[in-house]
N, C-alpha and C positions, 0 to 999 in steps of 0.2 A: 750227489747233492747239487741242487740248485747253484747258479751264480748270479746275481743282479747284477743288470744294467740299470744306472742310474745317471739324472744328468748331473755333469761334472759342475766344478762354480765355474762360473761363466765369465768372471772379471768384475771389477769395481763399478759399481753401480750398476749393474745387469743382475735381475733377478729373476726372469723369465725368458722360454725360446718356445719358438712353434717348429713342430717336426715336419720337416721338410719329405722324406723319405726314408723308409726303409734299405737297405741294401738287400738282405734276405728277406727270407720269407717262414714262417716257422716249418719246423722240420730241419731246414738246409745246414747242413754242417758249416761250420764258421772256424776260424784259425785266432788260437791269441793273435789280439792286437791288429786285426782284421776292420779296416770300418765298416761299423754293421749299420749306424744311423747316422742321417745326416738334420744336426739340428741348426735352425738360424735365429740369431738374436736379431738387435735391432743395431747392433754393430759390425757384424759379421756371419758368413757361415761356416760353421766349424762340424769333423765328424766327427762321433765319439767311436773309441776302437772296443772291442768286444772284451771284456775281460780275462775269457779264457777260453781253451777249446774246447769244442764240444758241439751241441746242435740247438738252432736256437728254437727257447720253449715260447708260451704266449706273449703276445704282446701288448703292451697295457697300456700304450698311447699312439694312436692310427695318426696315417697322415693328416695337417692341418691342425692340429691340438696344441695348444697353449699349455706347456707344462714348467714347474718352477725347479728353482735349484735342487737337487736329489731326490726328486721324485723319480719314481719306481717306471722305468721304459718298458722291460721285456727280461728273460731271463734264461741263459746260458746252461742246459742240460748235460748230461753224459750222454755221451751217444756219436755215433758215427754220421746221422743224418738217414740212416735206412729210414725209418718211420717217423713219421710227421707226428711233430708235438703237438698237445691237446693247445686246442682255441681259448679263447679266454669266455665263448658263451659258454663251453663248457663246464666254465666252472659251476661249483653252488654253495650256498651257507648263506651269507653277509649280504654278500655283492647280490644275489639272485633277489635276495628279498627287496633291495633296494628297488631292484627291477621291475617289482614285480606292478600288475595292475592294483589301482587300489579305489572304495567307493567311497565315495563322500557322503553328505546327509543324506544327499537327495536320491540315494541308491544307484547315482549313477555311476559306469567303472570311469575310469580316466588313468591313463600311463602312468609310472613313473617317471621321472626326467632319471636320464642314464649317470652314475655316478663316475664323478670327479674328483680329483686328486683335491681343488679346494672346494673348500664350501659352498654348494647350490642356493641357501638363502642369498639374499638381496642384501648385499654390504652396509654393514652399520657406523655411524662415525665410531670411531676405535679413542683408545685411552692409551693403554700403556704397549698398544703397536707401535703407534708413532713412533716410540725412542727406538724403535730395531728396524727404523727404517733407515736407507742408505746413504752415500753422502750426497746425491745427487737428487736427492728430497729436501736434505736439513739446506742445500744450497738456496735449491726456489723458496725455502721459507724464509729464510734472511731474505732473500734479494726479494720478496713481497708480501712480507707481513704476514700472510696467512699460517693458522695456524697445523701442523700436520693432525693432531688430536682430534681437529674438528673436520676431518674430510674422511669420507667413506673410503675402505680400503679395499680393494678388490686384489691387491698379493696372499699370499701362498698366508694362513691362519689369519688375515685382515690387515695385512701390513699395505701399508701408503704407497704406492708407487710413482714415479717422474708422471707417467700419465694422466694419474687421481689428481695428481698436483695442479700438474698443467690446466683440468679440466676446472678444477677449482677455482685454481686465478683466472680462468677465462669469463667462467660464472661470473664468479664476482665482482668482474671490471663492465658489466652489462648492468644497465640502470634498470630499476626496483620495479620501472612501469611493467607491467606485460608484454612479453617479443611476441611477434610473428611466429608462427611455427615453420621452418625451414623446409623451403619449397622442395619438394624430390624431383629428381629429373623428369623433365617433360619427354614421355614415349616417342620412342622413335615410330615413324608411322612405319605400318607393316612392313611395305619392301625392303625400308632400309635394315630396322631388327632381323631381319633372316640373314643379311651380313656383317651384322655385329658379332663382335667374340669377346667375352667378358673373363679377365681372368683374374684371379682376386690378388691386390697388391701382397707381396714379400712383406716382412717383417722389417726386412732393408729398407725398400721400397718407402715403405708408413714412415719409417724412421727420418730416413732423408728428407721428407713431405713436412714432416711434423719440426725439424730441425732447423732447415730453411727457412719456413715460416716464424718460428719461435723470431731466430736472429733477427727478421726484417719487422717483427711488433713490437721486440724486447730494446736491440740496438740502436741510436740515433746514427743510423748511417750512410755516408757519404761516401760518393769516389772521385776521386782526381785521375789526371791522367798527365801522359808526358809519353815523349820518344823517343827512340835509340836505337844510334849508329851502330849496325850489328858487323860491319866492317871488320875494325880491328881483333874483334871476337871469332870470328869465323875464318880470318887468316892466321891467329893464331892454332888455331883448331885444324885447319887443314896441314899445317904446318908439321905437327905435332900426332895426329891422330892415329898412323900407324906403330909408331913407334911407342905413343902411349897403349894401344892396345897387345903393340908385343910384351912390352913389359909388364901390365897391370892386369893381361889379361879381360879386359872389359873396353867398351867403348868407350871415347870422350867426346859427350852430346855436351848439349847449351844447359840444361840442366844442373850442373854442377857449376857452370860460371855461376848462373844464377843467382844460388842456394851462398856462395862464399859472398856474391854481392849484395844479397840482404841482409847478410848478419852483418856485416861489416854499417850498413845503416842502420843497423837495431841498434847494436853499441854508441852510435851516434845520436839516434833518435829512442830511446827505452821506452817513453810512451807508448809506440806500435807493439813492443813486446810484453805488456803491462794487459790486465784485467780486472772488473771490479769484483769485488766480493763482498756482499750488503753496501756498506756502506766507506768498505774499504778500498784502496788500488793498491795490487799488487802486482809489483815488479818483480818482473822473471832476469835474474841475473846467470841462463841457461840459455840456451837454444835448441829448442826441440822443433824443427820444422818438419811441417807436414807439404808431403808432396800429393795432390786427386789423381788420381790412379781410375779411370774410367773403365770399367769392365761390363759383362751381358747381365752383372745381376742390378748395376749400379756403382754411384760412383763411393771409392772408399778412399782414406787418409791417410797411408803409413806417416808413420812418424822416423825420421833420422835424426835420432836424440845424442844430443850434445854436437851439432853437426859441426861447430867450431875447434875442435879438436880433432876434427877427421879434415886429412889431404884431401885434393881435387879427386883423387883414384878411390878413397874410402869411399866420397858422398858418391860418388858413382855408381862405384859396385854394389854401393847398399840401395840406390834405388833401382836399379837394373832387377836386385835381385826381388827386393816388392815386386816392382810390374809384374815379373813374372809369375810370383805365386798368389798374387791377388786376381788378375786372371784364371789361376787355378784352382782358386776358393783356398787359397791353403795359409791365408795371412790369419797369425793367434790377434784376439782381440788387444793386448798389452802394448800389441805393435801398432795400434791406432788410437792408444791416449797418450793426453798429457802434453802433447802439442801446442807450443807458444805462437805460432805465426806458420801460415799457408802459403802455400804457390800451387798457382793452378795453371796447367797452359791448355788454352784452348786453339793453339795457332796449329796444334799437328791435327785436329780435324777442319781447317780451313778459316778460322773465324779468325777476322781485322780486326776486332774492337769487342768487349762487352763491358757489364761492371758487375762482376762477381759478390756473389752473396759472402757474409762473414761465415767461418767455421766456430762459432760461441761453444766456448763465453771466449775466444780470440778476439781484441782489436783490430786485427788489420790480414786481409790477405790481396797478395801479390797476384795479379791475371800478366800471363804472355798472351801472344797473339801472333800471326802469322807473319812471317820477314818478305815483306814487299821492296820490291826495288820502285823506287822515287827517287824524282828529280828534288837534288838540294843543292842549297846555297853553300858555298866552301869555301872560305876564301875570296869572295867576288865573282867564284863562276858556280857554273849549276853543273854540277858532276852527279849521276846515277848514283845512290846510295843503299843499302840494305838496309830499310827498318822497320822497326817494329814500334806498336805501338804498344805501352805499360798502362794498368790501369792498378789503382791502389783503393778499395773499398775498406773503407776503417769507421770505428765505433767513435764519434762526434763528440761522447762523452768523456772520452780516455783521450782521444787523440786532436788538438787543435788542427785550425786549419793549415797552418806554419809548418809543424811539426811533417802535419801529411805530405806537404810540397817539398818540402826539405828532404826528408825521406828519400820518394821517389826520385829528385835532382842526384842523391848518393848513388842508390843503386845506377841512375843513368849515365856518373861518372866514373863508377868503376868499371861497368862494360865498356865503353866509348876509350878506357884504358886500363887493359887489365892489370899491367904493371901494378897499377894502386893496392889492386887484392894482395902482389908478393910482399909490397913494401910498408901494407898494413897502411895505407892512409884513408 
């Protein structure tokens, strides 16, 4: 008897993924709990493992396909893998007819479009989809009015998706006159298209494009900056670093100062850890910080939740061990929500200075940057120093300008001594 492969739920507000790859091939013998697919949301790439042993039979979603929660992938045979399972053109009944050619009045034939898990008509405004749509629809409705009812659904039986939404409010923040029809790329002339290579964004990819963007049309946002004496930080660090990694097992990078020095300024400043929600602000009296994690697909968020309750050596090992399996593609989506406040450093690929985009609906996130030695002032004389420059990009609506300065002045007084982080000031 048959086993389905089906996609698993994917996490809160994810209702679709496109199949990234195959692992087998039909025929090939497969092992319980074996990844046989690799699917990608627009948060992560995750595999799903085979259900059971056996040889896998057709498969009913090819690379590049857009398929929704529990929809039907492929399906797990008895068999050793000697003989290759039938193909899925082999089938017939339903699906053939679908397929088949058919003529219109005018006696001419014309294809059928090949059948899909949702529905091939042209999405209609939906009624009582809306309410089964996710919380990250009912969100963009409060925070703009629009109605979900009245937007075409293009999820899995006509349900609303973050996307239908998005596209909605975008519509309808563009004035009533007639637009321009949006220019397509002007051709590259001959010689250079013969060294083009075109390859079609990730799911990631879209998502990150689409996210980025959102924050910087959605957020009133600004950054500040400021600097820091990474001296006493880094003596303490060298001081200490062996011995902390005999004992904890794990490095002790700038990282974990960090991540103790901003929360220590969220407690003091709550606005940066604060978000709107319609018409409300809601203060997060938690600390889930997200650390970007730069990898070959893109960059992603782990989140080290309640990081205030974890030692220097907890927030360590816990981001040590993201890096590593987000590099591996192997971080679960749970471990990238719900994040109150970001740190991004962009100083371990060489860069002095930026001003980093919000991680929304987040207020505020944190840019390091590279530790340059500079000539400062100290006392009256100009002594060579380590620093670094901070940049702090926060939501203009949540966060005043006071608040933002203030802020960054905390975190640049707990590095400058770390003492302050033991003694809680």
């Amino acid at each position: 008897m048959a086993t389905e492969i089906r996609v698993p739920t994917l996490g809160e507000s994810v209702t679709e993924a496109t199949i990234g790859r195959w692992f087998k091939k039909p025929g090939e013998a497969v092992a319980a709990d074996e990844p046989i697919v690799e699917l990608e949301t627009d948060k992560v790439t995750l595999e799903v493992p085979a259900p059971a042993a056996g040889v896998l039979g057709a498969i009913e979603a090819n690379d590049g396909e857009t398929v929704g929660v529990g929809a039907l992938l492929g399906s797990i045979e008895a068999g050793d893998g000697a003989a290759p399972a039938p193909k899925a053109e082999a089938k017939v009944g339903k699906e053939d007819a679908k397929a088949a050619p058919i003529k219109d009045d005018a006696n001419e034939t014309r294809p059928r479009e090949a059948p899909k898990d949702a529905p091939t008509e042209a999405a209609k405004p939906n009624g009582g989809a809306a309410a089964d749509s996710g919380p990250a629809v009912r969100r963009l409705a409060a925070e703009s009015g629009v109605d979900p009812a009245g937007v075409s659904g293009s999820g899995k039986d006509g349900r609303v998706t973050k996307g239908d939404m998005l596209a909605a409010i975008e519509t309808g923040a563009k004035p009533a006159a007639p637009q321009a029809p949006v220019q397509a790329r002007v051709p590259s002339a001959p010689d250079d298209a013969a060294r083009e290579e075109r390859v079609k964004m990730t799911k990631l990819r879209q998502t990150i494009a689409r996210r980025l963007k959102d924050a910087q049309n959605t957020a009133a946002m600004l950054t500040t900056f400021n600097e820091v004496d990474m001296t006493e930080v880094m003596a303490l660090r060298a001081k200490y670093k062996d011995v902390f990694e005999k004992k904890h097992g794990v490095k002790l990078g700038f990282m974990g100062f960090f991540v103790k020095a901003v929360i220590q300024a969220l407690k003091d400043i709550p606005a940066v850890n604060a978000e709107i929600d319609g018409q409300e602000l809601v203060y997060k009296n938690y600390y889930h910080i997200g650390i970007a994690v730069g990898t070959d697909k893109g960059l992603v968020v782990p989140v080290v939740r309640d990081a205030d309750e974890k030692g220097l050596a907890g927030v360590e090992k816990t981001i040590a061990d993201f890096g590593k399996r987000a590099r591996d593609g192997k971080l679960g989506i749970e471990e990238m929500q719900g994040g109150t406040f970001t740190i991004t450093n962009g100083g371990i690929y060489g860069s002095l200075m930026s001003t980093p985009i919000l991680n929304a609906p987040q207020s505020g996130i944190l840019g390091m940057h590279k530790i340059q030695e500079r000539p400062m002032v100290v006392g009256g004389k100009i002594e060579i120093r380590p620093m670094m420059y901070l940049a702090l990009s926060y939501d203009h609506r949540v966060v005043d300008g006071k608040e933002a300065v203030t802020f960054l002045v905390r975190v640049k007084e707990s590095l400058e001594d770390p003492s302050r982080l033991v003694m809680d000031l």
